[in-house]
C-alpha positions in Angstrom: 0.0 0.0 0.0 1.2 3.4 -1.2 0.1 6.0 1.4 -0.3 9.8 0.0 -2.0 12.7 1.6 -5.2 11.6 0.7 -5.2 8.1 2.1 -7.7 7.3 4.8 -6.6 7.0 8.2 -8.6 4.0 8.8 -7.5 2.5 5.8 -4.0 2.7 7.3 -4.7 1.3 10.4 -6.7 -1.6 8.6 -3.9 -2.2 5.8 -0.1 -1.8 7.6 1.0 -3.7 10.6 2.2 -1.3 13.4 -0.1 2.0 12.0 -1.7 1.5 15.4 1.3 1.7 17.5 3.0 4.8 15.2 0.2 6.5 15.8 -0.4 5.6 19.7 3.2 6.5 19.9 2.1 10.4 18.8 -0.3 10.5 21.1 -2.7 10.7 18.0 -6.0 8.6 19.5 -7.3 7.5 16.2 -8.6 4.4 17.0 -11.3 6.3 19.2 -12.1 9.5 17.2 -15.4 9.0 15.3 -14.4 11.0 12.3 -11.9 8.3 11.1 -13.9 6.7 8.8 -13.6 9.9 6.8 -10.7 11.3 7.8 -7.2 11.9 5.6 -3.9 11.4 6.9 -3.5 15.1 5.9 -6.2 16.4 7.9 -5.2 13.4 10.5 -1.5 15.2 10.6 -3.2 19.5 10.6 -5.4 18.4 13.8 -2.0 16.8 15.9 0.2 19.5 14.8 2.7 16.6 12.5 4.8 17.0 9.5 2.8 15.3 6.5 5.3 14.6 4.8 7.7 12.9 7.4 4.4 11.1 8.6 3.9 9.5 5.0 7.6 8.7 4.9 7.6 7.0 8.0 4.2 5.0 7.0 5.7 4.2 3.3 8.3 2.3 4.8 6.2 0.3 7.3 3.9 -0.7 4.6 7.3 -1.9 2.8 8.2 -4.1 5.9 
């Protein structure tokens, strides 16, 4: 799975192995915030106050593990 800007949070944490615990690790409480469903990884990364870009690179390379 490629991950862009415009990938799904919940797809994320449904497709790569350790997406929960990257994001639990930056105190980003997706699993209980009711917008994931709908939510971007951009719009994911504006709310927490995160770097996009280092997010996706970071999430590119667990999806390549």
């Amino acid at each position: 799975m490629i991950i862009t800007k415009d990938t799904l949070t919940a797809d994320i944490l449904k497709n790569i192995n350790g997406a929960k615990e990257f994001f639990e690790s930056l105190n980003m409480g997706c699993l209980s915030c009711m917008g994931i469903q709908n939510e971007t990884l951009e719009k994911s990364c504006l709310m927490h106050g995160l770097n996009l870009e280092e997010i996706m690179e970071k999430l590119n390379n667990l999806s390549n593990q």
